[in-house]
Biotite code that builds the C-alpha atoms (Angstrom):
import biotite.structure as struc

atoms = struc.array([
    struc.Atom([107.921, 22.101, -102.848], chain_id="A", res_id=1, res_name="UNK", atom_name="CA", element="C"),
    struc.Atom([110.320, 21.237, -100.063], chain_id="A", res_id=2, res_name="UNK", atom_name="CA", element="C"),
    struc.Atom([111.766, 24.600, -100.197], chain_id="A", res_id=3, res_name="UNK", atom_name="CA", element="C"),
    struc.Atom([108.415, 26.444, -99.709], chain_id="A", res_id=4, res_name="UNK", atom_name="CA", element="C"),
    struc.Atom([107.757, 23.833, -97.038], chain_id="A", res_id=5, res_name="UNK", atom_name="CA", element="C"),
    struc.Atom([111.403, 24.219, -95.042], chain_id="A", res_id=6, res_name="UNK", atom_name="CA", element="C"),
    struc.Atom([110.730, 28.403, -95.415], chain_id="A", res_id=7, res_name="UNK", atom_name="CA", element="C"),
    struc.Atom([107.417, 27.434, -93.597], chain_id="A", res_id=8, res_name="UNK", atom_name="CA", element="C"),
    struc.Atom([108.414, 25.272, -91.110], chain_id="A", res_id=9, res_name="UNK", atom_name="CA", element="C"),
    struc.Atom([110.326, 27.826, -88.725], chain_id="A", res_id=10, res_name="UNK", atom_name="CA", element="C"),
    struc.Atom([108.250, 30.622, -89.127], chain_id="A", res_id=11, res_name="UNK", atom_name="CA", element="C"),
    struc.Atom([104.799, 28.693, -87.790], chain_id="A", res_id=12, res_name="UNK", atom_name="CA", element="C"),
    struc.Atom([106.994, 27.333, -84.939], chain_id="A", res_id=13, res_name="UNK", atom_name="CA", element="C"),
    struc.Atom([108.876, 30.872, -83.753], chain_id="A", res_id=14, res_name="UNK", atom_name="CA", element="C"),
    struc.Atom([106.141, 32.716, -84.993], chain_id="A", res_id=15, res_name="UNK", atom_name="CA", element="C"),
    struc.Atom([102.407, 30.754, -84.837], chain_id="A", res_id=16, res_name="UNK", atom_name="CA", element="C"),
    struc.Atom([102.020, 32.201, -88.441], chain_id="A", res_id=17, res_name="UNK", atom_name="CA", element="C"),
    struc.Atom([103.513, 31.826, -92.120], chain_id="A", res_id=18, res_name="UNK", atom_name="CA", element="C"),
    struc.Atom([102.819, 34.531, -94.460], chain_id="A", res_id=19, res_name="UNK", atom_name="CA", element="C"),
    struc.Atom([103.854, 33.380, -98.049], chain_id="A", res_id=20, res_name="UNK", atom_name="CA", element="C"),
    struc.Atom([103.342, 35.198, -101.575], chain_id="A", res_id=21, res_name="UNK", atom_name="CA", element="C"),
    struc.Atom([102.327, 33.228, -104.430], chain_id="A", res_id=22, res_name="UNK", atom_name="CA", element="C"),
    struc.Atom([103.517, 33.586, -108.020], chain_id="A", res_id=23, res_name="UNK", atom_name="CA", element="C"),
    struc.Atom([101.283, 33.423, -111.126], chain_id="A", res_id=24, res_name="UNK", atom_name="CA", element="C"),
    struc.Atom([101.466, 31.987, -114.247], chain_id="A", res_id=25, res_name="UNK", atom_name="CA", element="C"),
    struc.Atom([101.983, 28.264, -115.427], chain_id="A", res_id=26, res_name="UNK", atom_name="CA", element="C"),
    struc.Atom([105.011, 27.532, -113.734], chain_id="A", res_id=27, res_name="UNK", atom_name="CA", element="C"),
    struc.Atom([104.271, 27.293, -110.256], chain_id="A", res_id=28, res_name="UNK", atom_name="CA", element="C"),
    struc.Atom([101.301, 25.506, -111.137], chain_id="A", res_id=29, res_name="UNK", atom_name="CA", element="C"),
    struc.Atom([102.627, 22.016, -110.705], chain_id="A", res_id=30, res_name="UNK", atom_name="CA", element="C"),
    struc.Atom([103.967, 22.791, -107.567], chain_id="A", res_id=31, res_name="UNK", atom_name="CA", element="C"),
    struc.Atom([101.042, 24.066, -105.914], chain_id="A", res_id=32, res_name="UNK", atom_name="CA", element="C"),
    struc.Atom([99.395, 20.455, -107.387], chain_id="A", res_id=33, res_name="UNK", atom_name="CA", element="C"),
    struc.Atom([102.222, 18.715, -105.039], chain_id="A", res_id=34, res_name="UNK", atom_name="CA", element="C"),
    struc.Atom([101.534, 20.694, -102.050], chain_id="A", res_id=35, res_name="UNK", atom_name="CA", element="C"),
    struc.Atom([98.086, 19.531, -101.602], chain_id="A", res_id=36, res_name="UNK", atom_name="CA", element="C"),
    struc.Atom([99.731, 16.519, -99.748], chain_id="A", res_id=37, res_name="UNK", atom_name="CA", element="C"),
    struc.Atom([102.064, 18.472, -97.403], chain_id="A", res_id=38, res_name="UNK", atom_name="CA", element="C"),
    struc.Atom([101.908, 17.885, -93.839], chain_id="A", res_id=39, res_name="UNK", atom_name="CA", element="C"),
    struc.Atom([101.745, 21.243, -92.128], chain_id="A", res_id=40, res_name="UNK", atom_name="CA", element="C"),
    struc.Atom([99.708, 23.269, -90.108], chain_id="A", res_id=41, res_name="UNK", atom_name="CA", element="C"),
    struc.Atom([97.434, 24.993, -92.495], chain_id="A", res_id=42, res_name="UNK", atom_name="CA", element="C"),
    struc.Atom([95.670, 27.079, -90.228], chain_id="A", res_id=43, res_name="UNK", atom_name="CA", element="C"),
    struc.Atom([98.497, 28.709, -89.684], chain_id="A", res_id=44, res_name="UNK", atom_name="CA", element="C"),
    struc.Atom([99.369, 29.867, -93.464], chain_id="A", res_id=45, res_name="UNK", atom_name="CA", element="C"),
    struc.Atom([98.448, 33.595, -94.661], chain_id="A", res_id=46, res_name="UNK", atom_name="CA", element="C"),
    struc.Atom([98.486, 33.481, -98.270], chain_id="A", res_id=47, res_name="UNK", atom_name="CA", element="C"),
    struc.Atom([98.535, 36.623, -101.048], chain_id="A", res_id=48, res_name="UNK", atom_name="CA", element="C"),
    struc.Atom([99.366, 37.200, -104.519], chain_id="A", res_id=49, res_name="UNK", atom_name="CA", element="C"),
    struc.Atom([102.081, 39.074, -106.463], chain_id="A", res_id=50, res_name="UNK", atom_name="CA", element="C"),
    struc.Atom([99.898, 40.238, -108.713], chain_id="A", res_id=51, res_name="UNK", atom_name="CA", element="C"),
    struc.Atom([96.606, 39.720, -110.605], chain_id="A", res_id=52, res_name="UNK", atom_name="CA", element="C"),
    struc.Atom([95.004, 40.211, -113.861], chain_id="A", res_id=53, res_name="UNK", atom_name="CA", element="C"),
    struc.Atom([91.779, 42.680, -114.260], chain_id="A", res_id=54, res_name="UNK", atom_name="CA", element="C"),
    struc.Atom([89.379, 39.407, -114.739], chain_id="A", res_id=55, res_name="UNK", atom_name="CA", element="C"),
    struc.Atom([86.331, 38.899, -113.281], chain_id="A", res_id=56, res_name="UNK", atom_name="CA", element="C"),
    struc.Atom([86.526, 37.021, -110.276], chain_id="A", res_id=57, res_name="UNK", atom_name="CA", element="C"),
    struc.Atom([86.302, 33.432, -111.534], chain_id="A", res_id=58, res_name="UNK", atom_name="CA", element="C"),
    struc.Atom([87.812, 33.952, -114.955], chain_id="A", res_id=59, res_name="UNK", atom_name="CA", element="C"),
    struc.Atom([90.309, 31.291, -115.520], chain_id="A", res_id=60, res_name="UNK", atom_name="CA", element="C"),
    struc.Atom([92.710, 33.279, -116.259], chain_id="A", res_id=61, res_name="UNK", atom_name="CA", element="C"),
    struc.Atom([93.088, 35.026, -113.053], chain_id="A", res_id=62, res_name="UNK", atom_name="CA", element="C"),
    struc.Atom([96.456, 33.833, -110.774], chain_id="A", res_id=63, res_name="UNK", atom_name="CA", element="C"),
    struc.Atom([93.825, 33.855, -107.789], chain_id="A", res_id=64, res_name="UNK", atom_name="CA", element="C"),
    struc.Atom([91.748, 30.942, -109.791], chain_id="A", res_id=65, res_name="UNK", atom_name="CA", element="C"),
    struc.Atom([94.974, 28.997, -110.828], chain_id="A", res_id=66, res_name="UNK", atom_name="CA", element="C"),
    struc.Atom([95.988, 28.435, -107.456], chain_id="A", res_id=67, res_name="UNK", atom_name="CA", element="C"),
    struc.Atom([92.941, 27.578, -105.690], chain_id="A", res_id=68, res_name="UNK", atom_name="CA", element="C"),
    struc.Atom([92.470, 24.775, -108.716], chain_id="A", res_id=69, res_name="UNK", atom_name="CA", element="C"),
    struc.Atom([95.683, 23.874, -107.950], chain_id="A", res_id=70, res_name="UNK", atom_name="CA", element="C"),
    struc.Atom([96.569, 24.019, -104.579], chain_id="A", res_id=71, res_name="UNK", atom_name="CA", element="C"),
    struc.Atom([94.701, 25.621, -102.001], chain_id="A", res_id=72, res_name="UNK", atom_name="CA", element="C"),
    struc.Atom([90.689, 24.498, -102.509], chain_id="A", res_id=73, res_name="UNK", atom_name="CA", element="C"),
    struc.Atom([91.977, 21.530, -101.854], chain_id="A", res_id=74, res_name="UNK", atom_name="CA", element="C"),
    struc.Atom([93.665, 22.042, -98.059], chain_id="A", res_id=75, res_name="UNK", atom_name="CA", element="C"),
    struc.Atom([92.732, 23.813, -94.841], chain_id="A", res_id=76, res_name="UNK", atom_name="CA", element="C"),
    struc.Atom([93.608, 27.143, -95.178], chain_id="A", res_id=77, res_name="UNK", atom_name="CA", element="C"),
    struc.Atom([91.097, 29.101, -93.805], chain_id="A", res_id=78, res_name="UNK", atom_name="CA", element="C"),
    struc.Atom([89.635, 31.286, -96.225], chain_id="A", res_id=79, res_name="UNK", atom_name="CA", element="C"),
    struc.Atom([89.933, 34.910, -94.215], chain_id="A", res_id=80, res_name="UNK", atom_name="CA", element="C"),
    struc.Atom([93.311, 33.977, -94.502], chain_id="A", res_id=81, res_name="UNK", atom_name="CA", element="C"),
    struc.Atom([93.662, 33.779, -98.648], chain_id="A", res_id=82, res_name="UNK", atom_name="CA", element="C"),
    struc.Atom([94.122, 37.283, -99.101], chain_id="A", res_id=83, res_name="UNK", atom_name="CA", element="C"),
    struc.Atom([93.175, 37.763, -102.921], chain_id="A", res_id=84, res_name="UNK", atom_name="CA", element="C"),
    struc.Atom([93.650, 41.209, -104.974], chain_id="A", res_id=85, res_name="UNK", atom_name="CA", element="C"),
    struc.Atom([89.782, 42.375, -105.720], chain_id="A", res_id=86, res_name="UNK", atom_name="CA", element="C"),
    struc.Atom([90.961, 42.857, -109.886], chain_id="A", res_id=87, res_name="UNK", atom_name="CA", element="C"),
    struc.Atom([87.419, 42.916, -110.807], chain_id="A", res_id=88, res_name="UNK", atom_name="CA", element="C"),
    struc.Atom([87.425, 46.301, -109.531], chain_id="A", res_id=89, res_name="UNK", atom_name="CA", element="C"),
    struc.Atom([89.944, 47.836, -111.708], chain_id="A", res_id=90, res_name="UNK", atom_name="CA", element="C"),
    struc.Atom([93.247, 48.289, -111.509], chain_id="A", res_id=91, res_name="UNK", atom_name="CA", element="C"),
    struc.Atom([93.314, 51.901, -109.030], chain_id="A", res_id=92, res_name="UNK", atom_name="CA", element="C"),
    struc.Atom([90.636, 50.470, -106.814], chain_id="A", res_id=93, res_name="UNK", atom_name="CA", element="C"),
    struc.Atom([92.224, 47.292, -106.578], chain_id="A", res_id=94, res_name="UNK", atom_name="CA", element="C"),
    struc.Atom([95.527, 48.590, -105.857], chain_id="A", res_id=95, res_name="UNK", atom_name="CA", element="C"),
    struc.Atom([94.405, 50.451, -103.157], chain_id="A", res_id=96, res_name="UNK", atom_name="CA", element="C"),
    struc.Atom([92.422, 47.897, -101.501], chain_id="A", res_id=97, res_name="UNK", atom_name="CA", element="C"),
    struc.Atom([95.207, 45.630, -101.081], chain_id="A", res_id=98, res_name="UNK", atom_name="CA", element="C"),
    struc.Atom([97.974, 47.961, -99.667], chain_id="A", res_id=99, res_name="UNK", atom_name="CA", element="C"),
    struc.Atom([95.464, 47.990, -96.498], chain_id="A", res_id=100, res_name="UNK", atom_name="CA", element="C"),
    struc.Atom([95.827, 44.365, -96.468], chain_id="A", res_id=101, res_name="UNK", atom_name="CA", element="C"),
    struc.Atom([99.597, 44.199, -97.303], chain_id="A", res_id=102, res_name="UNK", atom_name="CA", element="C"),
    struc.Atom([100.439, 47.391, -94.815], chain_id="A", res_id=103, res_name="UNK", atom_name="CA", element="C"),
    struc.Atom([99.611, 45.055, -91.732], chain_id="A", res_id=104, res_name="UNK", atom_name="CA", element="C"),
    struc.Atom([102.725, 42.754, -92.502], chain_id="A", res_id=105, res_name="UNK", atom_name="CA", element="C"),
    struc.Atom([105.752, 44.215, -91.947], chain_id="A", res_id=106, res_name="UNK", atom_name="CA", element="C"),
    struc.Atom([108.079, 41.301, -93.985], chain_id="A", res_id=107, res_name="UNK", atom_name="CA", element="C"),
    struc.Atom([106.481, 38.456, -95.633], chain_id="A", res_id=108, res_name="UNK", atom_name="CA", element="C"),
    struc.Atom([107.881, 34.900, -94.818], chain_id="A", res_id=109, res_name="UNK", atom_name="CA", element="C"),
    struc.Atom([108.171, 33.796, -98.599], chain_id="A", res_id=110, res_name="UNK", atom_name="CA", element="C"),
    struc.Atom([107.526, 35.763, -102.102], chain_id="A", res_id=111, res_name="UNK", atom_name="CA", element="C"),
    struc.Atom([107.311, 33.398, -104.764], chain_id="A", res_id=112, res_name="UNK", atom_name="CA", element="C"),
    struc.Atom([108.376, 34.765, -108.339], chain_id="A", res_id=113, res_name="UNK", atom_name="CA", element="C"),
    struc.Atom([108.616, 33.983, -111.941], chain_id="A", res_id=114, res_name="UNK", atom_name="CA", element="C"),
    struc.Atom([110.486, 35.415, -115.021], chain_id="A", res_id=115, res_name="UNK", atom_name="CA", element="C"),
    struc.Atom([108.891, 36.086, -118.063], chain_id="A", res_id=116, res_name="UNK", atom_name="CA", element="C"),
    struc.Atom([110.321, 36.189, -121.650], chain_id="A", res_id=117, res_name="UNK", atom_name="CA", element="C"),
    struc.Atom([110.874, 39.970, -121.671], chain_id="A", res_id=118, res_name="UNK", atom_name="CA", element="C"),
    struc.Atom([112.304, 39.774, -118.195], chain_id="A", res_id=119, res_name="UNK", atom_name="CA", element="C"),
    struc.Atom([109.541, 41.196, -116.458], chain_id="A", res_id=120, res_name="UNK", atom_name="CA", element="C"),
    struc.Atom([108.174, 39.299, -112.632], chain_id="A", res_id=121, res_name="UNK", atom_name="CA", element="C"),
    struc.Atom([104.885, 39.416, -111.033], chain_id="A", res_id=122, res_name="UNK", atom_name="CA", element="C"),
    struc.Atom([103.311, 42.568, -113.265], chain_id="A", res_id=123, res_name="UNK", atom_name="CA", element="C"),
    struc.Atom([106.012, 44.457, -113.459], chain_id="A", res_id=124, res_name="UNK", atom_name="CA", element="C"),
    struc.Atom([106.610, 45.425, -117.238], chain_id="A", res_id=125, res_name="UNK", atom_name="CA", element="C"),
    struc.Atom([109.810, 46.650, -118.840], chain_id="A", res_id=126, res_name="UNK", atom_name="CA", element="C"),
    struc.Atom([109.004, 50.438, -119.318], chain_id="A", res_id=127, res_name="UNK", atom_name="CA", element="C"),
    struc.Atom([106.825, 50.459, -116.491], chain_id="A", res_id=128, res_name="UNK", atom_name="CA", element="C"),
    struc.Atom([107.666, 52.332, -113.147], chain_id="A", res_id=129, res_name="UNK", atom_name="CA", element="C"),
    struc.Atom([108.802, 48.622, -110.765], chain_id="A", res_id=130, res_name="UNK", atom_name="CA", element="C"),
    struc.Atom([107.789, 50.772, -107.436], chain_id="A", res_id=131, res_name="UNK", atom_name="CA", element="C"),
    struc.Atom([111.567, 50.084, -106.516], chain_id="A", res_id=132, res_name="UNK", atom_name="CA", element="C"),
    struc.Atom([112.130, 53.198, -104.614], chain_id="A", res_id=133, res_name="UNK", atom_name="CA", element="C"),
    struc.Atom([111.610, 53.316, -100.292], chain_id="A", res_id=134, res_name="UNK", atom_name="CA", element="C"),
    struc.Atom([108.529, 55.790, -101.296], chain_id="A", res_id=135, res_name="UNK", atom_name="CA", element="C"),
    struc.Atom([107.477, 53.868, -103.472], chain_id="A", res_id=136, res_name="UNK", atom_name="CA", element="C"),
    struc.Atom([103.836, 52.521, -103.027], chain_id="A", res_id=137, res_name="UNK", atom_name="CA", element="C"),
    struc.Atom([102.886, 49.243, -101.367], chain_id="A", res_id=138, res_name="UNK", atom_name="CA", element="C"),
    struc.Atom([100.640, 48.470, -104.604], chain_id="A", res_id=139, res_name="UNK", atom_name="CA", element="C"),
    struc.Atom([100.765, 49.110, -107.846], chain_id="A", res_id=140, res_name="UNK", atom_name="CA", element="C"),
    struc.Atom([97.979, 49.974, -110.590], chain_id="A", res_id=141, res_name="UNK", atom_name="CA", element="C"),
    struc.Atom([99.231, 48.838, -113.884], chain_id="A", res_id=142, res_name="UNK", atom_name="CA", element="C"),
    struc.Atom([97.873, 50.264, -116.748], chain_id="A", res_id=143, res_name="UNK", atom_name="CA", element="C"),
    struc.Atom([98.662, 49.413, -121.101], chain_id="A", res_id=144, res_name="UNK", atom_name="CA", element="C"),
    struc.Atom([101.243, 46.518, -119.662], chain_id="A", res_id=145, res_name="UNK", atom_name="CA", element="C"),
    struc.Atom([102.102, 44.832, -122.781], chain_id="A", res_id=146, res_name="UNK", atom_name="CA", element="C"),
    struc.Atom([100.713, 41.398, -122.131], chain_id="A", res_id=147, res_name="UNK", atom_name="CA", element="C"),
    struc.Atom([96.635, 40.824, -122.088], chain_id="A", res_id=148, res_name="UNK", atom_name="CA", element="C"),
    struc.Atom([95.245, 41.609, -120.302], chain_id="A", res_id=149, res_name="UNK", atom_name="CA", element="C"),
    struc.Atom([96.512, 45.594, -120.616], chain_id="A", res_id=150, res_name="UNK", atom_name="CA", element="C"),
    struc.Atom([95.203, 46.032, -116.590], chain_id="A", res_id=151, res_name="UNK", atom_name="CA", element="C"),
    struc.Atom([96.831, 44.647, -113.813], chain_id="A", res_id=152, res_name="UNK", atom_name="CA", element="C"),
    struc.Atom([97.386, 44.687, -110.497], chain_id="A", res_id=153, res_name="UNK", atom_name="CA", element="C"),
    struc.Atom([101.103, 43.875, -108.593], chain_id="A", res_id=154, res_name="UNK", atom_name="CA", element="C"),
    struc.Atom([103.041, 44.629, -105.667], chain_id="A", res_id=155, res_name="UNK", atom_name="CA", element="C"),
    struc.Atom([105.565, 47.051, -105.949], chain_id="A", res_id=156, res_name="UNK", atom_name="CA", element="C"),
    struc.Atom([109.381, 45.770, -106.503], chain_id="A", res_id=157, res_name="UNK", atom_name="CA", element="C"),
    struc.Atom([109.995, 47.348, -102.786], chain_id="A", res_id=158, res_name="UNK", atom_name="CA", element="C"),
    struc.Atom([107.389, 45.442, -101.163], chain_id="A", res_id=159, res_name="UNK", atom_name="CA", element="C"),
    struc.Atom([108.205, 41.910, -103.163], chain_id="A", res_id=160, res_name="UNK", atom_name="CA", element="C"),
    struc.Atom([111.766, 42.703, -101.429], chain_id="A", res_id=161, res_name="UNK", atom_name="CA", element="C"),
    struc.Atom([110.563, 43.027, -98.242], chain_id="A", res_id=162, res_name="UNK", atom_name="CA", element="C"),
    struc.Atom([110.193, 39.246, -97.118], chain_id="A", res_id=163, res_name="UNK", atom_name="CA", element="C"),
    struc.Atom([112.562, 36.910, -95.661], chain_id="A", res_id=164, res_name="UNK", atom_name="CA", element="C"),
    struc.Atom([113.054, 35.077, -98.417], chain_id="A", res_id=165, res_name="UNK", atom_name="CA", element="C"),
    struc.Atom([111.918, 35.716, -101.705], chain_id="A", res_id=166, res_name="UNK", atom_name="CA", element="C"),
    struc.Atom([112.318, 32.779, -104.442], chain_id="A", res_id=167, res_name="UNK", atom_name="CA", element="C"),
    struc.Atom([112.252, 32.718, -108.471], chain_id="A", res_id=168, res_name="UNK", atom_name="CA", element="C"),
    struc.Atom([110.981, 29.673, -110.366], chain_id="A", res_id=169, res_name="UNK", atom_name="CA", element="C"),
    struc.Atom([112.577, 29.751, -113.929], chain_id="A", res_id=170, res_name="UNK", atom_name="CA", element="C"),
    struc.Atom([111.208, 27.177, -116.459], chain_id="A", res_id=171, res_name="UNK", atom_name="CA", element="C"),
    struc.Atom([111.019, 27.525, -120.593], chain_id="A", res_id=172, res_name="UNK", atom_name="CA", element="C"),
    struc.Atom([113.775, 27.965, -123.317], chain_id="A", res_id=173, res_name="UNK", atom_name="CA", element="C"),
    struc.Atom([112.194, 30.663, -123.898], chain_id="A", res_id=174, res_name="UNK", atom_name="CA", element="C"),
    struc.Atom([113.690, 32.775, -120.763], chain_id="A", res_id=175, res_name="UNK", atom_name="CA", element="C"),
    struc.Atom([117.017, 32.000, -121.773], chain_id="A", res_id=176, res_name="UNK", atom_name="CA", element="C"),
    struc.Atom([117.535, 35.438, -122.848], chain_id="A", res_id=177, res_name="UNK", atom_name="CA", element="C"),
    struc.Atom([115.684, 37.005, -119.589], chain_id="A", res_id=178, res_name="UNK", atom_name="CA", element="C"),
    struc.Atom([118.432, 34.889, -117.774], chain_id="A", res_id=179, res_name="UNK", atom_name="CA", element="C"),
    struc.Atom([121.284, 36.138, -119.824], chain_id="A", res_id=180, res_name="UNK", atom_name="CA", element="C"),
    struc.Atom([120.246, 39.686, -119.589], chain_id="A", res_id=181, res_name="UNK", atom_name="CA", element="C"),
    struc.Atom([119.868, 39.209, -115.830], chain_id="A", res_id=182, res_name="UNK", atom_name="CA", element="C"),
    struc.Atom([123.269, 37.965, -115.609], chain_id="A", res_id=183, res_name="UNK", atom_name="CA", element="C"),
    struc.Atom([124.629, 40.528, -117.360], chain_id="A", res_id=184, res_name="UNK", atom_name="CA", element="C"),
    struc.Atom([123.387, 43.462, -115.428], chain_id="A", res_id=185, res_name="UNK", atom_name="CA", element="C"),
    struc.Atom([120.960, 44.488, -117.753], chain_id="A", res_id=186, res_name="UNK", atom_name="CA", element="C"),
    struc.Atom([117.943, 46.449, -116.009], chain_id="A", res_id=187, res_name="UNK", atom_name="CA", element="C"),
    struc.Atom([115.158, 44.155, -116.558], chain_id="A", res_id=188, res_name="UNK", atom_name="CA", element="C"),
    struc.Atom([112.257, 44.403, -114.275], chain_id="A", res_id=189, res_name="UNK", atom_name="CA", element="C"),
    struc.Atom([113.054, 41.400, -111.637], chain_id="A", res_id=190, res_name="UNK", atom_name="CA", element="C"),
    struc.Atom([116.508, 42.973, -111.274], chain_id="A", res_id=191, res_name="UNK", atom_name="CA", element="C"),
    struc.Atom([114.577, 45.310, -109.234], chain_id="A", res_id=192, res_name="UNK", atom_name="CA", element="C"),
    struc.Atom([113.442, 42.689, -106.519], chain_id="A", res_id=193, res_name="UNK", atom_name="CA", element="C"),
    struc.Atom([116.578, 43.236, -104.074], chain_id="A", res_id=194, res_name="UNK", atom_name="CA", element="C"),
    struc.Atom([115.963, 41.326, -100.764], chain_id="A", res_id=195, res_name="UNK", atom_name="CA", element="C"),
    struc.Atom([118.293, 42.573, -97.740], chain_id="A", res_id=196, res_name="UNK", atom_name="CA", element="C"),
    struc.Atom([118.985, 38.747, -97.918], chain_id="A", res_id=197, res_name="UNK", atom_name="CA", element="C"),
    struc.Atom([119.147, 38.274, -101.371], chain_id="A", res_id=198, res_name="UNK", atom_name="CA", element="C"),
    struc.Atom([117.962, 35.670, -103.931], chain_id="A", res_id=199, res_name="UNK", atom_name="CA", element="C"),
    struc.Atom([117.360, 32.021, -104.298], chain_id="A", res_id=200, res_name="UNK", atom_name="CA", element="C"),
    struc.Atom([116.742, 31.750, -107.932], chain_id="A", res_id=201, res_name="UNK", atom_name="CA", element="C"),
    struc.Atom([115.684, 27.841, -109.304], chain_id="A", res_id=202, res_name="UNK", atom_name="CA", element="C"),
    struc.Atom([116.324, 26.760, -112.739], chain_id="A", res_id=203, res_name="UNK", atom_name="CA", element="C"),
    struc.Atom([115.483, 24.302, -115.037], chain_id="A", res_id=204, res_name="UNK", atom_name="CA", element="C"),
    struc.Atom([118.320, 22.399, -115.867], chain_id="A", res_id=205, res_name="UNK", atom_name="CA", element="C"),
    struc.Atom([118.548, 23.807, -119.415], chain_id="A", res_id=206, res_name="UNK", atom_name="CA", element="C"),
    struc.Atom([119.285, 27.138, -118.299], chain_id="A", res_id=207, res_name="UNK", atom_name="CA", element="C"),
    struc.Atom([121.874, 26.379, -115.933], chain_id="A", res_id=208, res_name="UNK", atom_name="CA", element="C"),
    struc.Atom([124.338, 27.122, -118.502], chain_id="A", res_id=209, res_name="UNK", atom_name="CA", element="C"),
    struc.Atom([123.029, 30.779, -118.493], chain_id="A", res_id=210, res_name="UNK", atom_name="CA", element="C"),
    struc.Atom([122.449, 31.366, -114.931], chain_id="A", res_id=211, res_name="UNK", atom_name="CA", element="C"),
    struc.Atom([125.907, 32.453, -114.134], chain_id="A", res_id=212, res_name="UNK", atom_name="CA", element="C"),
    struc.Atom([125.946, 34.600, -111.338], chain_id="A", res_id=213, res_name="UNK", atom_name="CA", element="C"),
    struc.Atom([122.657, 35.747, -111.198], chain_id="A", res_id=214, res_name="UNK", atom_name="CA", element="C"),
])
């Protein structure tokens, strides 16, 4: 939580404005619980999403309905300024939808990011284009990704790279081969996230030993 909280801190006060990404899943989920008591200026936070799952709108499993649970129906973020991905459209229309929304920010302030077992971040699926070219779009429609449910929604590995900071939150024995592989050069799909000012990757003690020098 502090880190999310120093990244905010000097972007509100040179900027009036703090424009953060959130990750899905179950492991940010504790820390959104802990930011409910942060003292900062929520009117001046601008929050989206990595990527979503093609639920309807309050299905439980969406990464929209984890974190207001969690975090932010519980603080005073305005809600014009909790920008989340329409999924209950479909995947295309979704997609599109949101890269009007992203387009207007130049570089996000923080992009928050897990790993998954296969070594895939956000939505993006090994065998599945990461959107990590400069022409790449904004936005990605996922379709068949190989974790239910098969349609998705997720920025592209370009735009998740184009923030100031951009931060991974590794928990579970179970990544210990994700971590390994990323270590190791392999081309899994959060290799693709490349910053300008590269990574600050957390671990959970138990994987420290295969961190390395990823």
């Amino acid at each position: 939580m502090r880190a999310i909280l120093e990244a905010a801190q000097p972007a509100i006060s040179q900027r009036g404005e703090f424009h953060i990404v959130l990750a899905g899943g179950n492991t940010p989920r504790r820390i959104y619980e802990a930011l409910r008591s942060a003292d900062t200026d929520w009117s001046s936070w601008h929050v989206y999403f990595g990527d979503e799952r093609c639920l309807p709108a309050d299905h439980a499993g969406r990464n929209s309905h984890m974190a207001a649970q969690a975090w932010l129906n519980h603080v005073g973020i305005p809600s014009a300024q909790i920008h989340v991905i329409a999924a209950e459209k479909g995947a295309d229309m979704a997609a599109r939808s949101y890269a009007q929304i992203v387009d207007r920010i130049e570089q996000f302030d923080l992009v928050l990011l897990g790993l998954g077992e296969d070594g895939h971040t956000a939505s993006l699926f090994p065998h599945h284009d990461p959107g990590n070219t400069p022409a790449a779009p904004a936005v990605l429609a996922v379709h068949d990704a190989p974790k239910p449910p098969p349609e998705r929604v997720s920025l592209s590995a370009n735009r998740l790279g184009a923030a100031r900071q951009v931060m991974f939150l590794v928990t579970g024995e179970s990544k210990r081969q994700a971590v390994h592989d990323w270590r190791n050069g392999i081309d899994i799909p959060a290799a693709a996230v490349k910053p300008a000012g590269g990574l600050d990757i957390y671990l959970e003690a138990g994987l420290l030993e295969s961190a390395g020098k990823t």
